[in-house]
C-alpha positions as CSV (number, residue, x, y, z in Angstrom):
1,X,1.8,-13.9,-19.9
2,X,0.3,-12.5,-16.7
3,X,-0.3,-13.6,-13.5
4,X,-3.0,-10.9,-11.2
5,X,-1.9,-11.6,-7.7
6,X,-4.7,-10.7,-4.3
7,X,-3.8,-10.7,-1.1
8,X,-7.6,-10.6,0.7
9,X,-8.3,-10.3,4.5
10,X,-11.8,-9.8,5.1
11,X,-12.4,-8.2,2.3
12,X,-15.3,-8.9,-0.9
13,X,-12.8,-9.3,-3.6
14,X,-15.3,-11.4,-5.8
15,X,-16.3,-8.1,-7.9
16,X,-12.7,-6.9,-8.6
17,X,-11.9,-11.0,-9.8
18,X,-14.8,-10.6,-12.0
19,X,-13.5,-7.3,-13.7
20,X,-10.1,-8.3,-13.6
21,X,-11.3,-11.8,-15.5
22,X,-13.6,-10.1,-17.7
23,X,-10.9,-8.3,-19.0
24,X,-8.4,-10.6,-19.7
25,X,-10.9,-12.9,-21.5
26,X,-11.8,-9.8,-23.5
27,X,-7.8,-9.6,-24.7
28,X,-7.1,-13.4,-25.2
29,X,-4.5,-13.5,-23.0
30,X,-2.4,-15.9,-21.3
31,X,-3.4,-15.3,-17.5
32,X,-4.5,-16.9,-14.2
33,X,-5.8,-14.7,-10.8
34,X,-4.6,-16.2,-7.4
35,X,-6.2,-15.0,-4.5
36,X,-4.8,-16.2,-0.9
37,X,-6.5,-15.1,1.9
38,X,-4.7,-14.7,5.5
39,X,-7.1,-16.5,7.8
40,X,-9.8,-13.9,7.6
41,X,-13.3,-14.7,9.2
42,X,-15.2,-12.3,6.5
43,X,-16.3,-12.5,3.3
44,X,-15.1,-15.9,3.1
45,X,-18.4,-17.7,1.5
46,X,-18.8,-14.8,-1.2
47,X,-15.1,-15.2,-2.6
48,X,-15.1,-18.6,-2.3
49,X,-16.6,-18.0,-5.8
50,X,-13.9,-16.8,-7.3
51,X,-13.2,-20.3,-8.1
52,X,-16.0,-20.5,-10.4
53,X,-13.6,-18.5,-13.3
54,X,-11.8,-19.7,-15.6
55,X,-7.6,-19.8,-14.5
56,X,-8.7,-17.8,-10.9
57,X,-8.3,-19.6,-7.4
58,X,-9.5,-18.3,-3.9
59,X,-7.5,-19.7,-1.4
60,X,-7.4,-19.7,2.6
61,X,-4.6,-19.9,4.4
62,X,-4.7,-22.1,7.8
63,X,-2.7,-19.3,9.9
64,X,-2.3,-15.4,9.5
65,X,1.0,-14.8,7.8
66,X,1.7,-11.6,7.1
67,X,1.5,-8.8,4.5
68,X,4.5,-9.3,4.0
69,X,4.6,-13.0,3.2
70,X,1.3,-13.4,1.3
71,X,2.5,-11.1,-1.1
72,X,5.8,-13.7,-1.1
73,X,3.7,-16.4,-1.4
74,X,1.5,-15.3,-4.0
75,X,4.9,-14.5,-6.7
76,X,6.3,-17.8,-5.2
77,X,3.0,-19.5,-6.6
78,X,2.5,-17.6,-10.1
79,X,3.2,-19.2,-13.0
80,X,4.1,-16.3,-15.2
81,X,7.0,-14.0,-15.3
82,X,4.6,-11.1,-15.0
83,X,3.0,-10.6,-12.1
84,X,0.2,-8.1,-11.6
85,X,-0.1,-6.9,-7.9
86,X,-3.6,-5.7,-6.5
87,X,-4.8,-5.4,-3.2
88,X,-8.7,-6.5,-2.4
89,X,-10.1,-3.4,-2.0
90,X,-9.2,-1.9,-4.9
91,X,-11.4,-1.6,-7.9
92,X,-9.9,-0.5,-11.8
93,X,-11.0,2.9,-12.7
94,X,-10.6,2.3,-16.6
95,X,-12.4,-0.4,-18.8
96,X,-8.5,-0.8,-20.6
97,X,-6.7,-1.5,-17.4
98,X,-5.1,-4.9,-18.3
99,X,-4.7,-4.0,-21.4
100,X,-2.7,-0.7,-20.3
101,X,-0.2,-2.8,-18.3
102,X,0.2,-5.2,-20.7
103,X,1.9,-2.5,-23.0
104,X,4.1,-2.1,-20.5
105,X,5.8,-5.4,-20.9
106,X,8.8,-5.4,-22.6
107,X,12.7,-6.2,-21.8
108,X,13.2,-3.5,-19.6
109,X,14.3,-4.0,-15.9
110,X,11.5,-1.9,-14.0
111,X,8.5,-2.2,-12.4
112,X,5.3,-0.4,-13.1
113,X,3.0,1.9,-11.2
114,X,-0.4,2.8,-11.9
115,X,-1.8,5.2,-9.6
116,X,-4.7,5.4,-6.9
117,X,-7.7,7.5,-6.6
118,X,-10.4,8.0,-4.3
119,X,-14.2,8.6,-4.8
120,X,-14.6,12.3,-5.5
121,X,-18.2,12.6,-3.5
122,X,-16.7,13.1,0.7
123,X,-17.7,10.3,3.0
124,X,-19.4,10.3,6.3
125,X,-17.4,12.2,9.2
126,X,-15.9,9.7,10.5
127,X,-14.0,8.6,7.5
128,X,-12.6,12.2,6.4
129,X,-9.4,11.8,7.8
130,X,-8.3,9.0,6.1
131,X,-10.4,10.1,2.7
132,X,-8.8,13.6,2.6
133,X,-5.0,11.8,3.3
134,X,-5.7,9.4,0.6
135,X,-7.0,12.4,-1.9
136,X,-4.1,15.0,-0.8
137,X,-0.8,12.6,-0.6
138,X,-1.8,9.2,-2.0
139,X,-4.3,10.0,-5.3
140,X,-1.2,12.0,-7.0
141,X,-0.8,12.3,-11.2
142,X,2.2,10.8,-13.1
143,X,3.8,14.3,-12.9
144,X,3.7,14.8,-9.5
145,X,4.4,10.9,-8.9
146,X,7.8,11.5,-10.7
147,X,8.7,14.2,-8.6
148,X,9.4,11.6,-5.8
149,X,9.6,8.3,-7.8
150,X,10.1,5.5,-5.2
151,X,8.3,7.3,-2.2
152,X,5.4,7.9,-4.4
153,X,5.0,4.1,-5.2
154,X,2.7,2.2,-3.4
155,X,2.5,-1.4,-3.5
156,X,-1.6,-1.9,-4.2
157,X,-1.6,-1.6,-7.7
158,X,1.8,-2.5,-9.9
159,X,3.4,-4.7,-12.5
160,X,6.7,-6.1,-11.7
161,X,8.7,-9.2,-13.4
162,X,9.4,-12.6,-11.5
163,X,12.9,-12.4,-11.9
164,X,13.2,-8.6,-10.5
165,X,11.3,-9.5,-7.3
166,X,13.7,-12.6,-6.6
167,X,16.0,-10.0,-6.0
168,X,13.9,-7.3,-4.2
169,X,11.2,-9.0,-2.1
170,X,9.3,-7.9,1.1
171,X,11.3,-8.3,4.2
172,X,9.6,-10.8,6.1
173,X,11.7,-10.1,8.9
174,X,10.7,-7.2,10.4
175,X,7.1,-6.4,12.3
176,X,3.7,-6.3,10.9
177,X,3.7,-3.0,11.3
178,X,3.2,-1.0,7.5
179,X,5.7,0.4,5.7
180,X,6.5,-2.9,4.0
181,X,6.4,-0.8,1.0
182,X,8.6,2.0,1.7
183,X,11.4,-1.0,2.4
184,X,10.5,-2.2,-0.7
185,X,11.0,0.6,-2.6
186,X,14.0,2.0,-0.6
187,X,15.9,-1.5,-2.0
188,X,14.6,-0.7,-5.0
189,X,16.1,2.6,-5.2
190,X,19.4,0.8,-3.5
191,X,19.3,-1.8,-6.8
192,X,18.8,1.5,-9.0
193,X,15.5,-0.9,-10.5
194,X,13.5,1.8,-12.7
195,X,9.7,2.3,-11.0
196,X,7.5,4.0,-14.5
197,X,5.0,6.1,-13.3
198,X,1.9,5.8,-15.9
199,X,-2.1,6.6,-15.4
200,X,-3.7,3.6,-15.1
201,X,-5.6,3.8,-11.5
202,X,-7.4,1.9,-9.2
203,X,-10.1,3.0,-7.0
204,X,-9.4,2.5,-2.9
205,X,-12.1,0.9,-1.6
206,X,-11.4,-0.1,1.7
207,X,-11.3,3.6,3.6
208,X,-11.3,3.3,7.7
209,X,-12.9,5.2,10.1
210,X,-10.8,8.2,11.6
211,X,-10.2,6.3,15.1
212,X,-9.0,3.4,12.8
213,X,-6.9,5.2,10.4
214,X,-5.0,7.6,13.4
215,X,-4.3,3.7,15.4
216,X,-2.6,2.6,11.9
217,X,-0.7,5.4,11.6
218,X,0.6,5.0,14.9
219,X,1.5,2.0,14.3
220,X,2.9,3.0,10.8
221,X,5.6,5.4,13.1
222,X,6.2,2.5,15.5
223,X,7.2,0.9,11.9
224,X,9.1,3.3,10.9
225,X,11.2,3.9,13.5
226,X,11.7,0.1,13.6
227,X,13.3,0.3,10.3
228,X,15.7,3.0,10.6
229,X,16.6,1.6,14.3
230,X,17.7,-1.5,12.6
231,X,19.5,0.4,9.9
232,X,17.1,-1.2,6.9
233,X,16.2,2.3,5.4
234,X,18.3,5.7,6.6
235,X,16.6,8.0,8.7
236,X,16.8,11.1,5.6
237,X,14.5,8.7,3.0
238,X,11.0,9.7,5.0
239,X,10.5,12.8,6.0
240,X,9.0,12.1,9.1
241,X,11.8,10.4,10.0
242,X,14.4,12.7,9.0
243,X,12.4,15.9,10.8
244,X,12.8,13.8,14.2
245,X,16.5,13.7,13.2
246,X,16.6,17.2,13.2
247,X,14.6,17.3,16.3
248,X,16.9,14.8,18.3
249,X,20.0,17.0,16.8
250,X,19.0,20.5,18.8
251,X,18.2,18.1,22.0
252,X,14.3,18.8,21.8
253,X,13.5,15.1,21.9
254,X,12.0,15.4,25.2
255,X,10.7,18.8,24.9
256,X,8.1,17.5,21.8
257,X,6.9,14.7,23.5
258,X,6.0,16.2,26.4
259,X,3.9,18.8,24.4
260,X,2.7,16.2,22.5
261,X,1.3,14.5,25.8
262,X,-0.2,17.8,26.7
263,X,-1.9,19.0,23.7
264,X,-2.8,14.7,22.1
265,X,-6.5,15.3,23.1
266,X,-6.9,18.5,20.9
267,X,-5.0,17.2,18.2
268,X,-7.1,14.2,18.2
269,X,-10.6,16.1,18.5
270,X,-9.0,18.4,15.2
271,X,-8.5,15.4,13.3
272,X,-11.9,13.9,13.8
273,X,-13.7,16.9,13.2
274,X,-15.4,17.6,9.8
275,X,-12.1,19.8,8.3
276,X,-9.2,17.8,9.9
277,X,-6.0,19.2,8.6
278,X,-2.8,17.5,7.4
279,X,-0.4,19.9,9.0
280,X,-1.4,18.6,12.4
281,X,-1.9,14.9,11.2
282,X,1.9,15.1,10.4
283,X,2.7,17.2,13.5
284,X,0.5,14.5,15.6
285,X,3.2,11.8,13.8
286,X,5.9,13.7,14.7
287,X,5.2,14.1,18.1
288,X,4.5,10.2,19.0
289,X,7.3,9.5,17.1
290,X,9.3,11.6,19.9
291,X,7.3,10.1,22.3
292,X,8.1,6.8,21.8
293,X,11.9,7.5,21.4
């Protein structure tokens, strides 16, 4: 019936197993929970538990593979056609969260997302930036989700058949670097494969500290640039990267960068501030994309 699929790297995922199992017992399903874990040095003694449920498995991989792969391996190792996707430090917001997605299943060739959200009460300072990101672009509702279908999927949280991801898998082939899921869903827009938007959100856990969060999005742009250098997604499908087109159209190229250079340190002292604003975060991206180019 279903199999709930973890990718964990030093993160607690014992609690979300427990819910997750808890759950699915309560329905008198079919199911296991497969957890592979990619070499972390955290957490490992607490999830190790995991393996006390019935049908779940924590396992720990000898070498670091990958977000990419893990999420490979794990469908490569489920027994069921369904297969549940979930990061670790995500938690289900609803007590009817299996139970929603198991509605879903039917004959149809889609896949299934259900949403983030973010704890309403602000965090500490240093974690504002990526808290008021993840509540402003990521934590959207079904109608606003549809507006932008496949760019509004992310690939924490969603319910997708066996034989659908044997045709549209993550690219193991290109850096560990993010964006992994836009690729994803660009092929699955190339493939025309349905995404259904529905409510049925998880929590993000696992928010980073600004300093964190402003080094992964820089490495998110080296990312992206990677994949439209190498002609896997076109340049017009993010916006980031289509406004750089724009900018390398009218020859400014050089002329952003070079303001970016000058005025980085004031951007980065907005963005760690207590009301860091969005318009610069993207303008910040922007700019080290140029820079890099």
């Amino acid at each position: 019936m279903l199999s709930i699929l973890i990718p964990v790297f030093n993160y607690e995922a014992f609690s979300l197993v427990e819910k997750l199992h808890n759950q699915a017992v309560e329905l008198n399903i079919m199911f296991e929970i497969i957890c592979l874990d990619d070499a972390s040095n955290l957490f490992t003694n607490e999830n190790q538990q995991i393996n006390q449920f019935q049908n779940c498995s924590f396992v720990i991989l000898e070498k670091n593979i990958g977000r990419s792969a893990i999420r490979n391996l794990l469908a490569e190792k489920a027994v069921y056609e369904n297969l549940l996707f979930l990061d670790a430090d995500t938690f289900p917001v609803n007590e009817n969260f299996i139970s929603k997605y198991i509605s879903q299943i039917n004959d149809s060739e889609k896949i299934v997302y259900g949403g983030i959200l973010y704890e309403s009460s602000k965090p500490s300072k240093n974690e504002l930036l990526r808290w008021i990101y993840g509540t402003k672009r990521e934590a959207l509702n079904v109608f606003d989700r549809e507006k932008n279908p496949y760019l509004s999927f992310l690939t924490l949280n969603f319910l997708i058949k066996k034989s659908i991801f044997s045709k549209v898998s993550f690219n193991e082939n290109i850096p560990n670097l993010r964006h992994e899921d836009t690729l994803f869903s660009y092929e699955l827009k190339q493939k025309q494969i349905e995404i259904v938007h529905i409510e049925n959100p998880v929590f993000h856990l696992g928010i980073e500290d600004s300093k964190t969060f402003l080094r992964k999005s820089e490495e998110a742009v080296l990312g992206l640039k990677n994949l439209v250098d190498s002609n896997f997604i076109s340049a017009d499908y993010v916006k980031l990267s289509h406004y750089f087109q724009i900018i390398k159209k009218y020859h400014l190229t050089a002329l952003t960068a070079f303001g970016f250079r000058v005025f980085k340190s004031l951007f980065v002292k907005q963005l760690f501030s207590k009301n860091p604003s969005l318009l610069l975060f993207d303008l910040y991206r922007l700019g080290y994309y140029c820079s890099i180019n």
